[in-house]
C-alpha positions as a printed NumPy array, in Angstrom:
array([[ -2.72 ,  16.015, -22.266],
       [ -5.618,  16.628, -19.782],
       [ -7.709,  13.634, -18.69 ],
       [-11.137,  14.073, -16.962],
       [-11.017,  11.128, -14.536],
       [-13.624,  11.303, -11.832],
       [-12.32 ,   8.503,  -9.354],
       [-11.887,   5.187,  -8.472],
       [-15.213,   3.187,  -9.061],
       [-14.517,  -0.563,  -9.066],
       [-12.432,  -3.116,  -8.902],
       [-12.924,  -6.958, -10.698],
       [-11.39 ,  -9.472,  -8.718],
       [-11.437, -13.781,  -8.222],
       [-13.167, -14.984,  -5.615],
       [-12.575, -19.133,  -5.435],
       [-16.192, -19.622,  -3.78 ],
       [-19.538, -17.605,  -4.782],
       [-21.233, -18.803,  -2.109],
       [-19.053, -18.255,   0.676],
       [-18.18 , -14.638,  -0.973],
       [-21.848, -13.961,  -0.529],
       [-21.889, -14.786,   3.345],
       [-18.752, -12.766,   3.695],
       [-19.662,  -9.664,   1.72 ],
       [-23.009,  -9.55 ,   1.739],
       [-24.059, -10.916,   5.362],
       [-21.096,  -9.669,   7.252],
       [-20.134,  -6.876,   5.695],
       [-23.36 ,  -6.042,   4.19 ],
       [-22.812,  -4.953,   1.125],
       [-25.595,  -5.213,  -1.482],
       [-25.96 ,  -7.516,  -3.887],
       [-26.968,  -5.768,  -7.526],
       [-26.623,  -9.425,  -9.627],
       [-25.026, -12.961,  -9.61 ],
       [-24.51 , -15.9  , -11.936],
       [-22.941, -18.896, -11.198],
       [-20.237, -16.642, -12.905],
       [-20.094, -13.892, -11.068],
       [-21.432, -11.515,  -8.236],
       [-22.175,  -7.872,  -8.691],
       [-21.779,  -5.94 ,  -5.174],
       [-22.237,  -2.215,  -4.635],
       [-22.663,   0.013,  -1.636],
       [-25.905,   1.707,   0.262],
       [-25.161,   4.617,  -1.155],
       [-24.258,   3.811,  -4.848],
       [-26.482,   4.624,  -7.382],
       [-24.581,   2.798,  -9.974],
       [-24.623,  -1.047, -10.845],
       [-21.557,  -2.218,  -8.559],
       [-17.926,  -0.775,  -7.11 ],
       [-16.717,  -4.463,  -6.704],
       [-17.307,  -7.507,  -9.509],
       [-16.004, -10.86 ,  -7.888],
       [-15.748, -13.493, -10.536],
       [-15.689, -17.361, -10.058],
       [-12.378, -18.743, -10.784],
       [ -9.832, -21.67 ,  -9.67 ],
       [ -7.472, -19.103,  -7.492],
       [ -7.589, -15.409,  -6.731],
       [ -6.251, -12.429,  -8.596],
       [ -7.334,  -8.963,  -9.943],
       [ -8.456,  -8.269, -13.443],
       [ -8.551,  -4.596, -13.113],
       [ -9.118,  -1.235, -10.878],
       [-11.412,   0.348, -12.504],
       [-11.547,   4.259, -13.333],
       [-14.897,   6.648, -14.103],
       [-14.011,   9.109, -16.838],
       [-16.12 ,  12.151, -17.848],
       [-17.438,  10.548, -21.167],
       [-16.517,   8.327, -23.48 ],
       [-14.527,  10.44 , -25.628],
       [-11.934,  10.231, -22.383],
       [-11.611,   7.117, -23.65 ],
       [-10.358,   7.588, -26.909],
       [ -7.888,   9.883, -25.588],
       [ -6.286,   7.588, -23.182],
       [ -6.188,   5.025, -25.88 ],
       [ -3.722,   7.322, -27.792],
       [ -1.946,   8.621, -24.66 ],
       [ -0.833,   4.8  , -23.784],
       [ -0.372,   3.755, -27.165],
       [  2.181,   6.541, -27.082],
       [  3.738,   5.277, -23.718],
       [  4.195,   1.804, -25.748],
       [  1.69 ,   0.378, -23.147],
       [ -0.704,  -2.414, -23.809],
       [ -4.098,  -1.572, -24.456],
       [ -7.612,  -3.763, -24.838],
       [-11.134,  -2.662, -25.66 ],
       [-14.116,  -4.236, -23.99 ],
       [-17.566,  -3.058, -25.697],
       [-20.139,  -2.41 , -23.963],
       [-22.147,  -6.077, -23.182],
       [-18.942,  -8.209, -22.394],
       [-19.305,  -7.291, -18.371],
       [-21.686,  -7.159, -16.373],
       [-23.217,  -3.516, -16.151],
       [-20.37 ,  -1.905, -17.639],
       [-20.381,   0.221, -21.011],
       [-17.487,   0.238, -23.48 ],
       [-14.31 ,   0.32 , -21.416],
       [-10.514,   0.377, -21.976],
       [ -7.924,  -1.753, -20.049],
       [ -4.09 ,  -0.967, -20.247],
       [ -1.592,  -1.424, -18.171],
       [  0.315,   1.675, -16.494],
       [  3.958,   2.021, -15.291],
       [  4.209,  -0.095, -12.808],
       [  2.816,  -3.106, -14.704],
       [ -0.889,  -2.998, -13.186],
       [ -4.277,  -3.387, -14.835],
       [ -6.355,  -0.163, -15.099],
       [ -9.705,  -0.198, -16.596],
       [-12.027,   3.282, -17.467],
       [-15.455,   3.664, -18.371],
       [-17.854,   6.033, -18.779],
       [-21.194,   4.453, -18.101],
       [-21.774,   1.948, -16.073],
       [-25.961,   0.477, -15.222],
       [-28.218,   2.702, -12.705],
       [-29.301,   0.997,  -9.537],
       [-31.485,   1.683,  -6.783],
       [-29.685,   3.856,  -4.243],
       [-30.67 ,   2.264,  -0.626],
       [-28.793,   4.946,   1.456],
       [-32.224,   5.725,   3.522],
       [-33.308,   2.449,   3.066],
       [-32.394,   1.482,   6.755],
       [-34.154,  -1.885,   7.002],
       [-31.361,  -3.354,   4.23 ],
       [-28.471,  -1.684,   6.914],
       [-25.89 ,  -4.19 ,   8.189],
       [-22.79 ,  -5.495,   9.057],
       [-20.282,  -2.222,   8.339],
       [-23.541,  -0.978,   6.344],
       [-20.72 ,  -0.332,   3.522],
       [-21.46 ,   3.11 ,   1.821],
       [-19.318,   3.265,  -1.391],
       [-16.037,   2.84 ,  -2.639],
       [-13.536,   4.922,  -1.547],
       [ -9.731,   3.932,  -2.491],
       [ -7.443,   1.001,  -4.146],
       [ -3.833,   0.572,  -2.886],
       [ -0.915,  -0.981,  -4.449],
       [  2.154,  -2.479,  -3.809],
       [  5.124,  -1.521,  -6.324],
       [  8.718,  -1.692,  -6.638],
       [  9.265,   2.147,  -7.599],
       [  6.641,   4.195,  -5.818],
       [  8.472,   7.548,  -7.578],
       [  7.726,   6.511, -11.232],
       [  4.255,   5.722, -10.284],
       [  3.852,   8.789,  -8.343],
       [  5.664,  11.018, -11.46 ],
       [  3.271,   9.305, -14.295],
       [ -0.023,   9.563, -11.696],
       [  0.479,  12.905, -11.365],
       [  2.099,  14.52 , -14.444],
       [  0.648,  12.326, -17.131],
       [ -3.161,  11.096, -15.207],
       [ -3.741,  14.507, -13.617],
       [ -3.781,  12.944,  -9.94 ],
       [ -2.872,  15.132,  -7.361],
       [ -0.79 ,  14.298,  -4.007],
       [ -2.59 ,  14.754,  -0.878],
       [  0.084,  12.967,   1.758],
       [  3.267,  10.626,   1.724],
       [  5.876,   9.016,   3.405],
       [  9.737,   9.927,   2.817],
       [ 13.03 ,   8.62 ,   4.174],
       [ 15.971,   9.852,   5.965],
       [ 17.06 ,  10.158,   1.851],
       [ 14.085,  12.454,   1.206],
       [ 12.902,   9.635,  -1.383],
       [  9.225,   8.947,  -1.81 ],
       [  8.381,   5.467,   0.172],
       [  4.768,   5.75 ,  -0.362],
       [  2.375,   8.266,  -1.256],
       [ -1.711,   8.594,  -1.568],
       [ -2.992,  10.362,  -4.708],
       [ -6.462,  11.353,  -5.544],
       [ -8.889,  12.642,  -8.313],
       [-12.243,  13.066,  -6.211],
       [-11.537,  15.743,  -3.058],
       [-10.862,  13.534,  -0.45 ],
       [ -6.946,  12.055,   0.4  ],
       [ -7.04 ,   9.238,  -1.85 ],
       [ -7.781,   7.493,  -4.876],
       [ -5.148,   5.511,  -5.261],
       [ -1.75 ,   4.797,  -3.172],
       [  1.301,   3.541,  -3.4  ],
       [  3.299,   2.234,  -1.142],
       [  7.269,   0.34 ,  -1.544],
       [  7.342,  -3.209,  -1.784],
       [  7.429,  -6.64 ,  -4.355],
       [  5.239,  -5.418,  -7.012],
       [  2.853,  -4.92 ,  -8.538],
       [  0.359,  -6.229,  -6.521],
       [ -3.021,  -4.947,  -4.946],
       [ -2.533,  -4.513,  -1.18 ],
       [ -6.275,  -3.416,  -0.501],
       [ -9.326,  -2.091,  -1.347],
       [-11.084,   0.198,   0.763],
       [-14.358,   1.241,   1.815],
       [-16.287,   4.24 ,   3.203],
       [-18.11 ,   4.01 ,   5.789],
       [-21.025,   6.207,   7.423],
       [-19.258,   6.737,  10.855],
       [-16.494,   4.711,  13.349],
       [-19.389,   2.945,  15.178],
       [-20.203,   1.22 ,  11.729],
       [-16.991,  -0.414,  12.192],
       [-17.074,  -1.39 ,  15.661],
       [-20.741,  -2.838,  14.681],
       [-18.726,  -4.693,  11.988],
       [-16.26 ,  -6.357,  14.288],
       [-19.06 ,  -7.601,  16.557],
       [-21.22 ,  -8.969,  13.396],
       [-17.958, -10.32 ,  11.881],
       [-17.194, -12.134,  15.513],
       [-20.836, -13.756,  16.047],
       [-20.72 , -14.906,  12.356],
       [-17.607, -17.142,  12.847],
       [-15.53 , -14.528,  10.393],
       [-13.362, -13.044,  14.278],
       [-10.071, -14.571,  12.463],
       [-11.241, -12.662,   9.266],
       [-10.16 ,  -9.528,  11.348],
       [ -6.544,  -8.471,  10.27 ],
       [ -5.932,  -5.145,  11.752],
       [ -7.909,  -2.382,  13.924],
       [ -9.95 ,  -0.566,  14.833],
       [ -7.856,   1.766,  15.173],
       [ -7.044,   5.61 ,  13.585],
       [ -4.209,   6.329,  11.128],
       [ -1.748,   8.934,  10.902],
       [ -1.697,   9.351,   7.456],
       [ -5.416,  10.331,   6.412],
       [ -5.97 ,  10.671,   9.683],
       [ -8.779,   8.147,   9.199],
       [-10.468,   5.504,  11.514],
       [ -9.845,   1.873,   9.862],
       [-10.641,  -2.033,  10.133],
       [ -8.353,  -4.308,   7.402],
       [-10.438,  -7.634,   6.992],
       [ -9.733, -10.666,   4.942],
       [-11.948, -12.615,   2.897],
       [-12.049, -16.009,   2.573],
       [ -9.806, -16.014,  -0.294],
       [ -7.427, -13.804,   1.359],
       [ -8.283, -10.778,  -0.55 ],
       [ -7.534,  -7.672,   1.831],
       [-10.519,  -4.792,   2.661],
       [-10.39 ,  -1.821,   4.33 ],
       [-13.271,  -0.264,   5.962],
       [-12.81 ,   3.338,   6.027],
       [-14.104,   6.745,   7.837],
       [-13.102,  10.017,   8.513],
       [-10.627,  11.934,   6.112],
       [-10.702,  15.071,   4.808],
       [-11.597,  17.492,   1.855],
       [ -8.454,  17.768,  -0.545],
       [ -9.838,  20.388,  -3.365],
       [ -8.526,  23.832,  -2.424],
       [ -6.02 ,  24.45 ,  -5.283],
       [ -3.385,  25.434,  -2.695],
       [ -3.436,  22.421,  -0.711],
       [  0.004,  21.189,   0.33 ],
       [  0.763,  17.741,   0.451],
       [  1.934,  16.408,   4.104],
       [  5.153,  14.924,   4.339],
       [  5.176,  11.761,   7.297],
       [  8.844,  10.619,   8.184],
       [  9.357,   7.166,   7.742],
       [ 10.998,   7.007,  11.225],
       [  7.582,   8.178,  13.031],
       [  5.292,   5.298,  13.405],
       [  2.072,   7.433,  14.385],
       [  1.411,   7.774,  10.376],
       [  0.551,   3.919,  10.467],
       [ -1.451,   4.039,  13.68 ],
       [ -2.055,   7.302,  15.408],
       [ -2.469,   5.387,  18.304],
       [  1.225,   3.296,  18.466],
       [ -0.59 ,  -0.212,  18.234],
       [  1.673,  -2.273,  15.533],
       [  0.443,  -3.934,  12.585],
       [  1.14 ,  -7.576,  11.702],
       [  3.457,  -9.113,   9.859],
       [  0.583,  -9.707,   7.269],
       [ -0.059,  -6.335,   6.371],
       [  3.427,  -5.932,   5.136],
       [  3.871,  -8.733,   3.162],
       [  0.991, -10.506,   1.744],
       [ -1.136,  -8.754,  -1.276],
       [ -3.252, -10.113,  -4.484],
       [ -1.651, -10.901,  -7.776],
       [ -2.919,  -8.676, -10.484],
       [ -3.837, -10.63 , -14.236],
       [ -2.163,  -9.878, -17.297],
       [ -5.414,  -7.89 , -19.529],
       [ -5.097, -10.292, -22.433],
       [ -3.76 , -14.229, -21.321],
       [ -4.734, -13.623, -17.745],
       [ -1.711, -14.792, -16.463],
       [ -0.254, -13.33 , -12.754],
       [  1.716, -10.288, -13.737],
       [  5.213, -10.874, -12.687],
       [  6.772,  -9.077,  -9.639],
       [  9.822,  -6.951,  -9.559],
       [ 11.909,  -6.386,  -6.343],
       [ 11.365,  -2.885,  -4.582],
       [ 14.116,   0.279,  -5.563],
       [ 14.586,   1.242,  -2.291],
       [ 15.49 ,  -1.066,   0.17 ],
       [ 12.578,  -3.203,   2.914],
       [ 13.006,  -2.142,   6.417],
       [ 11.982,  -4.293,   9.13 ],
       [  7.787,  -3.949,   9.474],
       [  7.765,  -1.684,  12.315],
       [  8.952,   0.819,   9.889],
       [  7.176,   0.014,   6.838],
       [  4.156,   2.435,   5.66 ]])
């Protein structure tokens, strides 16, 4: 069955303090701010159109109610509500008026135990890409990717692509020749979603794009002068895989974000998919600068879509390596 899924468009996750979310997203990283409640805040990029890519929601601890999915129309809709039923997967309708900006939307929960949300309409808002006077912090265009941690990166990849239609663009194999993480996309760049091996499921990061690398250096600097310097995780620096320039941040609630530029167009039809060794640590930085300890092992719980409830982790299939080998 053929599904017409655009790309990743947002992601709804807990935020433990509204106000100090605002001073973090908005001020430092400078996202815009579409709506908030004492409920909830509504953030979307400069160049979004739409009425957010990231809904945090007040609540007592973190955690991730859903990555969120643009189909086609909604009759996508109904057809993934039969293609999970099928898979014996759990499913949930939200009509349209029971979140913020959102049309009628399903949730269900995919093979490796993690929320997914898709929607076909979501609110118009203003689009303040040449709107330069609202520019800064990392001046943060649009969403770009999710990431995920799971414990069999091979079944996700196999239902991704043969069941969702998502296409391969790079990933990392071992000595074995078995998949240890892998980036998948829908929209023509490398990545929509990835996977990568590890206690699971949980949502490693969310990224990003950015306008150019200076936009993240300006970030670090704004980030520094703001008090947020121990907010910085990881970078500036380039990856391997993607080949893209990156900054990992945390916000005050821990929740991981990656500010992305500079990969490539994935939409020729005969476009290979690039195989990184595990063994050869440029794919994690081009450069050979190590990542922390961090990075490899902390991530956000995602919710269960009906109690709400941290989905519980399984161990990894293949076996953890010591970090400096770890994707």
């Amino acid at each position: 069955m053929d599904f017409n899924i655009i790309r990743v468009a947002r992601v709804t996750m807990n935020v433990t303090d509204l106000h100090a979310a605002k001073d973090f997203y908005v001020n430092a990283l400078g996202f815009i701010e579409t709506e908030s409640t004492s409920e909830y805040m509504a953030l979307r990029g400069l160049e979004e159109h739409v009425h957010h890519s990231l809904l945090l929601r007040k609540a007592e601890k973190p955690g991730v109610h859903a990555l969120g999915y643009k189909v086609w129309d909604e009759s996508e809709l109904e057809k993934l509500e039969h293609f999970f039923q099928i898979k014996g997967a759990r499913t949930l309708w939200l009509e349209k008026g029971t979140q913020p900006g959102v049309g009628r939307a399903l949730r269900a929960v995919d093979v490796s135990g993690i929320p997914v949300e898709f929607f076909a309409e979501m609110d118009s808002a203003e689009r303040c890409l040449q709107k330069y006077d609202l520019y800064r912090g990392a001046r943060v265009q649009r969403i770009d990717h999710v990431n995920c941690m799971v414990p069999d990166v091979e079944g996700a990849v196999t239902f991704y692509t043969e069941q969702l239609g998502f296409r391969v663009s790079e990933y990392t194999a071992t000595e074995e020749d078995r998949t240890w993480a892998a980036w998948l996309h829908r929209k023509p760049t490398v990545h929509d979603v990835a996977f990568m091996n590890g206690e699971g499921p949980r949502l490693h990061h969310v990224g990003f794009w950015l306008s150019d690398p200076m936009s993240l250096i300006h970030c670090c600097d704004v980030m520094a002068s703001m008090g947020y310097a121990d907010h910085i995780e990881r970078g500036p620096g380039r990856h391997g895989l993607s080949n893209a320039f990156f900054l990992y941040v945390r916000d005050p609630d821990g929740n991981r974000i990656e500010l992305y530029n500079g990969d490539y167009l994935t939409s020729d039809p005969d476009f290979k998919p690039v195989k990184w060794s595990i063994n050869d640590p440029r794919r994690q930085t081009f450069w050979g600068h190590k990542a922390p300890e961090s990075w490899f092992n902390e991530a956000a719980a995602f919710l269960d879509i009906e109690t709400g409830i941290e989905v519980a982790l399984k161990q990894p299939l293949l076996a953890q390596r010591k970090p400096d080998f770890v994707t």
